[in-house]
C-alpha positions as CSV (number, residue, x, y, z in Angstrom):
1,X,53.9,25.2,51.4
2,X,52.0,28.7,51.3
3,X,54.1,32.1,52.3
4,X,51.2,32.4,54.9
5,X,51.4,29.1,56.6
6,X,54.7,29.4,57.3
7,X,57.8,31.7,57.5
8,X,59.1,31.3,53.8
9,X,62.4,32.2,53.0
10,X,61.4,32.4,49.7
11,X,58.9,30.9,47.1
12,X,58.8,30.9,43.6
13,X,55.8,29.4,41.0
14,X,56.1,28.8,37.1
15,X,53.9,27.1,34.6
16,X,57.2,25.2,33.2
17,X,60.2,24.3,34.7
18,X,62.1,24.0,30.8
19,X,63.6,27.1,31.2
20,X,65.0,27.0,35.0
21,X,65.8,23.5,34.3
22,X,68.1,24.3,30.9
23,X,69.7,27.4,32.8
24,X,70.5,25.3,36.3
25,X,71.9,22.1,34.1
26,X,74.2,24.4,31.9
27,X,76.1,25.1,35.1
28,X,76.0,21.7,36.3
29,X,79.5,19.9,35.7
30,X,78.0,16.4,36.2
31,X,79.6,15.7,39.4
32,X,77.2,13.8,41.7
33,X,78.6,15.8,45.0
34,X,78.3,18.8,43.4
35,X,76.4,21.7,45.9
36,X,75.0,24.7,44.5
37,X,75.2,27.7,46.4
38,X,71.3,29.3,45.8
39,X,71.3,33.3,46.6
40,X,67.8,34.5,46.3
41,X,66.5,38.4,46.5
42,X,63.8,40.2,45.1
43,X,65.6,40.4,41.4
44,X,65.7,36.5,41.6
45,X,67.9,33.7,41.8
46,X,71.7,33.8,42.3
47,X,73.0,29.7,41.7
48,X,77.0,29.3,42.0
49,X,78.8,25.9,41.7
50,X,82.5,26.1,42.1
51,X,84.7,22.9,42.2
52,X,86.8,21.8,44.6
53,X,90.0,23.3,43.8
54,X,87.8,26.5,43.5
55,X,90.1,27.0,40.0
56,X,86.6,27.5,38.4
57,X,83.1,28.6,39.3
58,X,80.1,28.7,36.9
59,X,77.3,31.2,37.9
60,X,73.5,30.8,37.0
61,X,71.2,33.9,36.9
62,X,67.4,33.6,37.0
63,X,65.1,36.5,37.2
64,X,62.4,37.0,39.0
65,X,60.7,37.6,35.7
66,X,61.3,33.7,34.9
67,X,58.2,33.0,37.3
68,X,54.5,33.9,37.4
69,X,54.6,34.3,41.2
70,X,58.4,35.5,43.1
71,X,58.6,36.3,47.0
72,X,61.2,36.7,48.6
73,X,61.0,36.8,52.8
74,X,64.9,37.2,54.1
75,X,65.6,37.5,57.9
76,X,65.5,40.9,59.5
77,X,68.8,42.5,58.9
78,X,69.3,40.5,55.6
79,X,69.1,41.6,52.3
80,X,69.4,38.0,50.6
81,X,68.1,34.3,51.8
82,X,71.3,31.9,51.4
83,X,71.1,28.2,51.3
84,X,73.7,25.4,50.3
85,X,72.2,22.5,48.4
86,X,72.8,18.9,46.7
87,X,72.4,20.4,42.7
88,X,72.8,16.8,41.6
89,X,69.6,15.9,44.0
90,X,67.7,19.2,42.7
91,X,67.7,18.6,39.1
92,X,66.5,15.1,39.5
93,X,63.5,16.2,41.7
94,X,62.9,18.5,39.2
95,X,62.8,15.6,36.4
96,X,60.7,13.4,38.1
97,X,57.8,13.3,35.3
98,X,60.4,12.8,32.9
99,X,62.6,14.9,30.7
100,X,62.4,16.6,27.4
101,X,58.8,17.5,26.1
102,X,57.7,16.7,29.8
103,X,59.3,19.8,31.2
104,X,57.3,21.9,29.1
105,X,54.0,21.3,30.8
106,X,55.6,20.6,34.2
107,X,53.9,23.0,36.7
108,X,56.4,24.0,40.0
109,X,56.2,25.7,43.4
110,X,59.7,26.1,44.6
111,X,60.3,27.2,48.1
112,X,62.5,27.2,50.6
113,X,61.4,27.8,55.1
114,X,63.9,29.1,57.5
115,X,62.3,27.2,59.9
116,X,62.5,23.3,58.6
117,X,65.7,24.5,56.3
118,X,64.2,22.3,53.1
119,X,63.8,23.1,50.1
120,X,60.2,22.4,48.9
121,X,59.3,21.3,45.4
122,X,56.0,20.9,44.5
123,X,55.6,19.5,41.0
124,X,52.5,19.1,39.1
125,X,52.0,17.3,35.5
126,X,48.8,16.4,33.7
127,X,47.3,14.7,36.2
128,X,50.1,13.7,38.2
129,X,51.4,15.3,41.2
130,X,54.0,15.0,43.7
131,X,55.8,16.7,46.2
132,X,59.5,16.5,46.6
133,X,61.6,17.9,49.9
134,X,65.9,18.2,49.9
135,X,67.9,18.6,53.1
136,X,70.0,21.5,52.9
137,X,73.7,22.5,54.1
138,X,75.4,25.1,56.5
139,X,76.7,27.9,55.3
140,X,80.3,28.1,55.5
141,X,82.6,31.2,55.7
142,X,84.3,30.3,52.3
143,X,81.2,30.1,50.9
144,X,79.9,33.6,51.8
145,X,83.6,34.4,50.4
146,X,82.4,32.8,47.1
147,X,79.1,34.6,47.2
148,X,81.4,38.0,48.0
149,X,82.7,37.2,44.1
150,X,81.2,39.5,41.4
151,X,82.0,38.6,38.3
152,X,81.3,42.5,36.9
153,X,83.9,43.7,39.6
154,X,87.0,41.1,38.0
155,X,86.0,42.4,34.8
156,X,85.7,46.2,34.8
157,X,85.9,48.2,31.8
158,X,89.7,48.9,33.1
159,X,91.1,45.6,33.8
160,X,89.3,43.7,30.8
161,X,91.9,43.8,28.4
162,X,90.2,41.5,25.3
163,X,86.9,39.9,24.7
164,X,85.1,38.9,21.9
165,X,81.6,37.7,21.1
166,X,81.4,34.3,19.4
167,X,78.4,32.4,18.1
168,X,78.1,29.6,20.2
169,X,78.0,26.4,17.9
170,X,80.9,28.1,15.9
171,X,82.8,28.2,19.2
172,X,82.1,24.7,20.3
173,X,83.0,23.1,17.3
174,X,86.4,24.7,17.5
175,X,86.8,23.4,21.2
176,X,85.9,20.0,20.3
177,X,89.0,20.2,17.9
178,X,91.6,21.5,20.3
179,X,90.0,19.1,23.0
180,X,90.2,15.8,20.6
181,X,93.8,15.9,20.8
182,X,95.5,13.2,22.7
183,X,97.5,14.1,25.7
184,X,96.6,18.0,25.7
185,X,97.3,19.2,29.3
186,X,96.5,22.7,28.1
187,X,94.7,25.3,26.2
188,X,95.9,28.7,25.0
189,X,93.6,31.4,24.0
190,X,95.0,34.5,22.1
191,X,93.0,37.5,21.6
192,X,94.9,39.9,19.2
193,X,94.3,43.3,17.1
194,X,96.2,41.7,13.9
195,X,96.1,38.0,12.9
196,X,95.5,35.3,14.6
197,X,92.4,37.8,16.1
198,X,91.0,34.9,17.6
199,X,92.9,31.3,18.3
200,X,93.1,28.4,20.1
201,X,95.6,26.2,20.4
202,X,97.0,23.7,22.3
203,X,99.8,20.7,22.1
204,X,100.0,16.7,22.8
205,X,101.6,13.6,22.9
206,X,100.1,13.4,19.1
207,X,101.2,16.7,18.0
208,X,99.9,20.1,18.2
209,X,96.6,21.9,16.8
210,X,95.7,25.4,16.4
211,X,92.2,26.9,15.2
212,X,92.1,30.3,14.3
213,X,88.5,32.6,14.0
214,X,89.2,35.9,11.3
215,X,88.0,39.2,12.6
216,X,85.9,39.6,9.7
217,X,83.9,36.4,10.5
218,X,80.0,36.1,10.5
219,X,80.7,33.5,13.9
220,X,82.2,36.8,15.3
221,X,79.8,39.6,16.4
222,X,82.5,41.5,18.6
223,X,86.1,41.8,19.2
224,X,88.4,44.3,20.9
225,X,91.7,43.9,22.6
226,X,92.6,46.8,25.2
227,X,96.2,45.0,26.8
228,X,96.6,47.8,28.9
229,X,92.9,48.3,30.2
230,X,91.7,51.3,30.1
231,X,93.4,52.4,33.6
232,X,96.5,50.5,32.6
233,X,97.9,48.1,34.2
234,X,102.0,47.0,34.7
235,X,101.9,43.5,34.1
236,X,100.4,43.9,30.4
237,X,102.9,46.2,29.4
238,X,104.1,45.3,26.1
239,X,107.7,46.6,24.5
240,X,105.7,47.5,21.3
241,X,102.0,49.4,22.1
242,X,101.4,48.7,18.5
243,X,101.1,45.0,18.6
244,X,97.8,44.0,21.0
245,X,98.0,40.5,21.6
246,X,96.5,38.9,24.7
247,X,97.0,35.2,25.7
248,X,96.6,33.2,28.3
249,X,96.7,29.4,29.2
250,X,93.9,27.3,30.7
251,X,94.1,23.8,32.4
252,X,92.0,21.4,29.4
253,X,89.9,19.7,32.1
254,X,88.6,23.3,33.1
255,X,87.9,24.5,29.6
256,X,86.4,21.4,29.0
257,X,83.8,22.0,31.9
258,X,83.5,25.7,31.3
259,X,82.0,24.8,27.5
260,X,79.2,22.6,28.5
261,X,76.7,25.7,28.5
262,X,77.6,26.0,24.8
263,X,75.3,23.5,24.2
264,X,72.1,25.3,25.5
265,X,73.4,28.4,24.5
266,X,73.2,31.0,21.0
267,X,76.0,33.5,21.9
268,X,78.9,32.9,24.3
269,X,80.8,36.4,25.5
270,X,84.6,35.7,26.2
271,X,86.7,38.4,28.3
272,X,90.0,38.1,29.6
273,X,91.3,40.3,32.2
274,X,94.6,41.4,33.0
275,X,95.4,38.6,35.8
276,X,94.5,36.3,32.3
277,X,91.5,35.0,34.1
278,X,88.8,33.6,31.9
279,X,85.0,34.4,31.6
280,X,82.6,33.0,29.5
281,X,79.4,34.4,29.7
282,X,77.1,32.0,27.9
283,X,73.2,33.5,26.7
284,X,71.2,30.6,27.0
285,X,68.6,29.6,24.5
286,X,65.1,30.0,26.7
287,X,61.9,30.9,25.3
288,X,60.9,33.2,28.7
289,X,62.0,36.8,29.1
290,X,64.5,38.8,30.3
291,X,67.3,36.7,28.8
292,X,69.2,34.3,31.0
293,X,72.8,34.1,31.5
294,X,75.3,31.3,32.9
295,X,78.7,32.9,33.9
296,X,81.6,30.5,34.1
297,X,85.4,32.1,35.3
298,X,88.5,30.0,35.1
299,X,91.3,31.1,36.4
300,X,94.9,30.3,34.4
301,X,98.0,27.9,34.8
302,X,100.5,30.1,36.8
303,X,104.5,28.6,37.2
304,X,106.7,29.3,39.4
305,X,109.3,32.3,39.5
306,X,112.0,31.0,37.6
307,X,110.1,31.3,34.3
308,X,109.9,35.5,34.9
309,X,112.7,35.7,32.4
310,X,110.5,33.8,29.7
311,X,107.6,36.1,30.9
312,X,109.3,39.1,30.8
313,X,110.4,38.3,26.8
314,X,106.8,37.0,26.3
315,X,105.7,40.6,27.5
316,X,108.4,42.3,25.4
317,X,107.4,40.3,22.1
318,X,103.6,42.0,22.8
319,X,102.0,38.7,24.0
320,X,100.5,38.1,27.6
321,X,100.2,35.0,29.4
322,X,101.1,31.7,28.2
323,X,102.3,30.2,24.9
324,X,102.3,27.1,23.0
325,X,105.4,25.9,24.0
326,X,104.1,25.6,27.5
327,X,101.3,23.4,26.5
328,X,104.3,21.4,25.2
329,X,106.1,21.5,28.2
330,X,102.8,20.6,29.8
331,X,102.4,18.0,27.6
332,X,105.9,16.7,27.8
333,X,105.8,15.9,31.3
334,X,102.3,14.1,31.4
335,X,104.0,12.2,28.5
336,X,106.9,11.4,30.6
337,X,104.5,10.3,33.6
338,X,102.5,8.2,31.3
339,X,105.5,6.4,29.8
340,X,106.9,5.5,33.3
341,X,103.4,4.4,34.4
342,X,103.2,2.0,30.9
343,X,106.8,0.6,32.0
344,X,106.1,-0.3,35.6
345,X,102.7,-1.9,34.0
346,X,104.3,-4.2,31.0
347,X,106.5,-5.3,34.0
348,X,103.9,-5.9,36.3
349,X,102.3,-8.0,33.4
350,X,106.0,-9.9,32.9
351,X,106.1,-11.1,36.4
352,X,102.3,-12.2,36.2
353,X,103.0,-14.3,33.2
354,X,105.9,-15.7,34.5
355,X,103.9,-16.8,37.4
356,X,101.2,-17.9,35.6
357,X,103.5,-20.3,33.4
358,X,105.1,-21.6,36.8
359,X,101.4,-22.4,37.8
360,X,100.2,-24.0,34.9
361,X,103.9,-25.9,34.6
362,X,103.5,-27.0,37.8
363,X,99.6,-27.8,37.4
364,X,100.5,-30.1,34.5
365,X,103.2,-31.6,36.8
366,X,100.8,-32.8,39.3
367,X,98.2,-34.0,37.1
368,X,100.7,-36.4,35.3
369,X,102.0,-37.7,38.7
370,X,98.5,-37.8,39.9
371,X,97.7,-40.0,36.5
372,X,100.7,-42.1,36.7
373,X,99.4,-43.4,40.2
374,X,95.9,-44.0,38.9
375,X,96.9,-46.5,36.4
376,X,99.6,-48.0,39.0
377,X,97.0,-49.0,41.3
378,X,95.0,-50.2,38.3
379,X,97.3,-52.4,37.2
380,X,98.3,-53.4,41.0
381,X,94.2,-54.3,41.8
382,X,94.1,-56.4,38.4
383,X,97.4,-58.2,38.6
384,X,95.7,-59.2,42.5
385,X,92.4,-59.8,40.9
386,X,93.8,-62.5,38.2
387,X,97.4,-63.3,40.2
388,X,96.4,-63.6,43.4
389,X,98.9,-61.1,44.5
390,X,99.3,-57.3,43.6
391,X,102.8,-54.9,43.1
392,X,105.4,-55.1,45.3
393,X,107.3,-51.8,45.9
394,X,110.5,-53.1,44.3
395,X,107.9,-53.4,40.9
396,X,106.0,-50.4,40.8
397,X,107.0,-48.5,37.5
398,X,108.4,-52.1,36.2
399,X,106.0,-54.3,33.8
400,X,104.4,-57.0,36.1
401,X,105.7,-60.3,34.8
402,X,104.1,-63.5,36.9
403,X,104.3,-67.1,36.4
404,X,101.1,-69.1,36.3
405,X,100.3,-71.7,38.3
406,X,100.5,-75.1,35.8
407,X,102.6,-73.1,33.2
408,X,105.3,-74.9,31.4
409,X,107.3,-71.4,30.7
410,X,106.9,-67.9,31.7
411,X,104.0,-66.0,30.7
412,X,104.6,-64.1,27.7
413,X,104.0,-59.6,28.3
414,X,100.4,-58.6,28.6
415,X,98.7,-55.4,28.5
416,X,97.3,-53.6,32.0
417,X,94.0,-53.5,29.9
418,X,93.6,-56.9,29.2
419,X,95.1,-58.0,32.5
420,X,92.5,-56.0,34.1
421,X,89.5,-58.4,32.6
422,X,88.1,-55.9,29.8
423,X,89.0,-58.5,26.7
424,X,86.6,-61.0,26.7
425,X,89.0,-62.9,25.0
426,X,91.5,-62.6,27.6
427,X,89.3,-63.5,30.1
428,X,88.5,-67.1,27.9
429,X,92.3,-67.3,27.3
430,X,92.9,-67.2,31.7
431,X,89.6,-69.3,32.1
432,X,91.3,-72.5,30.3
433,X,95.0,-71.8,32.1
434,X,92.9,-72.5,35.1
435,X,91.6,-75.7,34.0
């Protein structure tokens, strides 16, 4: 598609598709209905995913400096060309050669027309190309209000009241440790002028884990806490201006989502501002320049109004947010949940094995009684076959017992088997009674 043929929304060329690919998969959450929301201007690329709680939102940045060739053609009146589409669908396009090594010297026109509303790729490797075209999605007014969202205007210089820089491997290992405990519902980050500095910690049905990152640190490049911001702010005033401690608790499915750019990443920015809303900022490890940035925000776990008291003496004792114990008391009730949920099933289970035994009782039942009959009629059709006569109702279950025609006395007991003609001695033995 060339900017002259038709009217282009926008259109964007690069040599290798590594870098836009590694910066669009970091905000990816692996959810196969997941849309991106694509902003595009003349500084570049604007990608937002937000979930469907809209609790958290990861933001992708790619400059215009990313590509060899960057136009941007918005409506008249417009300052931006916005388009909703399938993120899941556009990173497999993209991989279409083949991942890894491949996307190095994987060649890409990516545009978007206003007039056929499709986003274009046109991918080109070796020898090999192929031309790839996704439908797109309206619009809608909440998603203009998520565009609205700057992530520099929640975190002004006067309502940030902590962040730190961490090196990002350091960082993930120590998530992977308060993650790996069993039953976590939560995750508490503290952000303080005295020790802990930095920690995370969080509490389970297993027990409780806390990992805590010294000031003085080479993983930490940064680290100030400001709890009153610098314009101040009444719901981070503490009793004691002398002890700055920040924390604030975090759903663990969120957190767990808002780390997966770690792994593409060298340096991860953390802020928290005075609502206790989380922001990542994650520098990802691309070999173009300027650098490239994935954004993610989480907002915290809030409770209900009858907990004011326990906020008012967390406020008092210098800390801001949530605590530990309300991991616990997180964790306490998904315990409680689970253990009702493992009683109705080991009683669901008790009532299908009791079935079952009546089945298989019942099964054995019938096939004896089925048995049983077989060898009744057995032992009827071969007492007819040597007797001339088969059961009569009043014998069936008795022995048969006959008298033979030229017998002196009665016939002494013989088996079904043999009276059924499978001895061959038998059968000599009946031959000479007939005689």
């Amino acid at each position: 598609m060339a900017a002259e043929d038709h009217k282009v929304g926008f259109e964007a060329t690069t040599s290798s598709i590594k870098d836009m690919f590694t910066t669009l998969n970091a905000a990816y959450d692996g959810k196969r209905d997941r849309k991106a929301l694509i902003i595009a201007s003349d500084r570049g690329f604007r990608v937002s995913v937000a979930n469907q709680e809209r609790s958290m939102y990861a933001v992708a940045y790619l400059d215009s400096g990313m590509f060899s060739k960057f136009v941007c053609a918005p409506a008249a009146g417009a300052s931006d060309v916005r388009l909703k589409v399938s993120l899941h669908a556009l990173l497999q396009c993209m991989t279409v050669f083949g991942s890894g090594v491949k996307l190095e010297s994987t060649m890409m026109r990516f545009a978007y027309s206003d007039e056929t509303a499709l986003v274009t790729l046109h991918l080109h490797e070796n020898r090999c190309t192929t031309e790839c075209e996704i439908a797109t999605f309206d619009v809608t007014e909440e998603d203009d209000d998520e565009a609205s969202l700057s992530i520099g205007e929640q975190f002004r210089p006067e309502v940030t009241v902590a962040q730190v820089s961490v090196q990002a491997d350091v960082l993930r290992e120590c998530f992977q440790e308060i993650l790996g405990i069993a039953g976590a519902a939560g995750v508490t980050l503290t952000i303080a002028n005295r020790v802990p500095y930095f920690r995370l910690s969080t509490a389970g049905t297993s027990g409780s884990c806390s990992v805590d990152l010294p000031r003085g640190s080479d993983a930490v490049m940064a680290h100030s806490v400001t709890p009153h911001g610098d314009a101040g702010g009444d719901a981070l005033e503490a009793a004691s201006t002398a002890e700055h401690s920040v924390s604030s608790e975090f759903l663990a499915p969120l957190v767990e989502q808002a780390i997966r750019p770690l792994s593409s990443s060298t340096t991860a920015f953390i802020r928290l501002n005075r609502d206790g809303v989380l922001s990542i900022n994650h520098r990802i490890a691309v070999e173009c320049q300027p650098d490239v940035y994935v954004s993610v925000v989480v907002l915290p776990v809030t409770y209900e109004e009858e907990d004011g008291e326990e906020e008012e003496a967390a406020h008092a004792s210098g800390a801001v947010g949530a605590s530990p114990e309300r991991s616990r008391s997180l964790a306490s009730r998904d315990t409680s949940v689970t253990r009702a949920q493992q009683a109705a099933a080991l009683d669901t289970m008790s009532m299908m094995r009791e079935v079952q035994q009546r089945d298989i009782a019942k099964a054995r039942s019938d096939a004896a009684a089925e048995r049983d009959a077989d060898i009744l009629r057995m032992a009827s059709a071969a007492n007819e076959r040597v007797y001339g006569r088969g059961f009569s109702p009043s014998e069936r279950g008795a022995r048969p017992r006959t008298h033979g025609k030229g017998h002196s006395g009665r016939r002494g007991p013989r088996s079904m088997v043999r009276d059924a003609g499978l001895d061959d001695d038998d059968d000599d033995d009946d031959g000479d009674a007939s005689d």
